[in-house]
Phi, psi and omega in degrees: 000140185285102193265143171255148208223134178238112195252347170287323164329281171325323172318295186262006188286332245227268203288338137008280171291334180283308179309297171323312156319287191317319183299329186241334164282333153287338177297310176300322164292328164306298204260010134322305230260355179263151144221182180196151175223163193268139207301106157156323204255142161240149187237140204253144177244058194278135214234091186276003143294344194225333172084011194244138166237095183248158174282126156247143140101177189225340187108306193275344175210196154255174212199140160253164165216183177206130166231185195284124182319321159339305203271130161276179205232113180235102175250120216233130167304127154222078202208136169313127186234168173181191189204150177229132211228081164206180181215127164231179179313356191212352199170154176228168166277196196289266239236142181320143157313127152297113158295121189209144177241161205260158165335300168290038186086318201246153181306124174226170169281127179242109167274129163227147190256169192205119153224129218256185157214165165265139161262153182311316209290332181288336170001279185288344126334304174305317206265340192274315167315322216219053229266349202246017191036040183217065199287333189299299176247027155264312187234354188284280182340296199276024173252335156307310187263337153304313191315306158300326170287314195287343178246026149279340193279011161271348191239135195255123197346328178283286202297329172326295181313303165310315196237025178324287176304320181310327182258037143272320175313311193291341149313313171296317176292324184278330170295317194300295190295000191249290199311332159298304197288353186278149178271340202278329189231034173303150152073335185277293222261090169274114168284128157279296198200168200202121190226088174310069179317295170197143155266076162325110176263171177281158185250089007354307177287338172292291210311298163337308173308296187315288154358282171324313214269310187302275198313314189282021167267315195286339192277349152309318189283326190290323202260314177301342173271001167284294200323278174347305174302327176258348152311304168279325195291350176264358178260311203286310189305343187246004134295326174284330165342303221271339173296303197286326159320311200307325204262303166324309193280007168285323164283324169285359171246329168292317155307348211245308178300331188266346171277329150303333189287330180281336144311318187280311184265330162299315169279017162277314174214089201283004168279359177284167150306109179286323207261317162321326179298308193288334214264300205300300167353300189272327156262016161287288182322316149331300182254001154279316196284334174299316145320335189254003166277337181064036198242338187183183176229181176205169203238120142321184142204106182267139190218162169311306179258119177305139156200150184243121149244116181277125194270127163269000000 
């Protein structure tokens, strides 16, 4: 009997199984060997076979790569980060108000936001320095916070108040310029801003102020209200001045017309009296203004001897 031996069936089941390998070790290498990073982020590559450290990505969009299956991957904000640094009574920000003392001596709390950016290019540098991505709080913080303790002590607690803007600029400048001068974030560290929240002074010394602020409000109101007074008592004494000239020369024009209208009706009737005349004259006139007060009334009574009789 003829025997047949079928040798391809092992063949391929044997290249299959090869295939498969291949299939699932390329697969594996694809998914080694891709990353990718996200709009805000760049991502440091580090290839400790080749001993290379590189920046993926700018930060402006997300992005895929592919890298050596080995290597790893660190992906760092470089999008505006920041800390916000106060204390009230029930809650804080990521970090305590910075305690500073003023020119003068006394302590105040500085609430403030400090906010920053990574340049891409500087990344990889930031990461060789800083291998533990935690540049934030070995050196960004304490340099916020020295910064602020060395320029309060130029400013004397009162001027905190007073010049409030001039030291959130000068605050600005001065922080910008020590995040440059650090050697550990030169080229890495941009400050966008600095926002000077509150300076808490102690209360007492507010309290104090208040006080202060309170009594040289009232002697301002106390020397305008001097002012005032002698301002209307010198307007009524020089009103009254111009009156009573008015009411002299008022009278003198009036003496002067009525001794002419009587000059005139005496030579008009030389058997009259000039001087009876000015008396009956001065008393008419007498009892029109007593008549033009309205306080009472009165009778004439003609007579050899002239009387005013007051009716009450």
């Amino acid at each position: 009997m003829e025997r047949r031996f079928d040798f391809e069936g092992p063949k391929l089941e044997g290249y299959g199984v090869v295939v498969i390998i291949l299939i699932i070790v390329l697969g594996g290498l694809v998914f080694f060997s891709a990353g990718s990073v996200g709009v805000g982020y760049v991502a440091i590559v580090v290839d400790p076979v080749f001993g290379s450290t590189t920046v993926v990505g700018t930060g402006g969009n997300a992005q895929y790569f592919i890298k050596a299956p080995w290597a790893s991957v660190y992906k760092i904000y470089v999008a505006t980060d920041g800390v916000h640094m106060w204390s009230d009574a029930t809650e804080a920000g990521d970090f305590p108000a910075v305690e500073s003392l003023t020119k003068d001596g006394l302590r105040v709390d500085v609430d403030v936001t400090v906010r920053w950016s990574i340049a891409p290019s500087g990344a990889a540098d930031l990461f060789r320095r800083y291998p533990g991505l935690d540049w934030k709080d070995r050196a960004i913080i304490p340099i916020i916070r020295e910064t602020i303790r060395n320029l309060l002590v130029d400013y004397t607690a009162i001027q905190t108040i007073e010049q409030r803007a001039s030291l959130g600029v000068a605050l600005m400048t001065t922080m910008e310029k020590t995040l440059e001068e650090e050697p550990s974030l030169a080229g890495a560290v941009t400050l966008d801003a600095v926002n000077i929240r509150k300076i808490a002074l102690p209360d007492n010394f507010v309290n104090a102020i208040e006080k202060k602020l309170a009594a040289e409000q009232l002697s301002i109101a106390a020397e305008f209200n001097k002012t005032r007074l002698l301002v209307i008592a010198d307007a009524n004494a020089q009103s009254a001045i111009i009156a009573a000239q008015g009411m002299a020369e008022s009278r003198l024009i009036i003496a002067n017309a009525t001794r002419q209208s009587l000059m005139i009706i005496a030579q008009a009737n030389p058997e009259a009296d000039l001087a009876e005349l000015t008396k009956l004259y001065l008393y008419l006139e007498t009892l029109k203004d007593i008549a033009a007060s309205g306080k009472g009334q009165f009778i004439v009574v003609p007579d050899t001897g002239q009387y005013i009789l007051n009716i009450p």
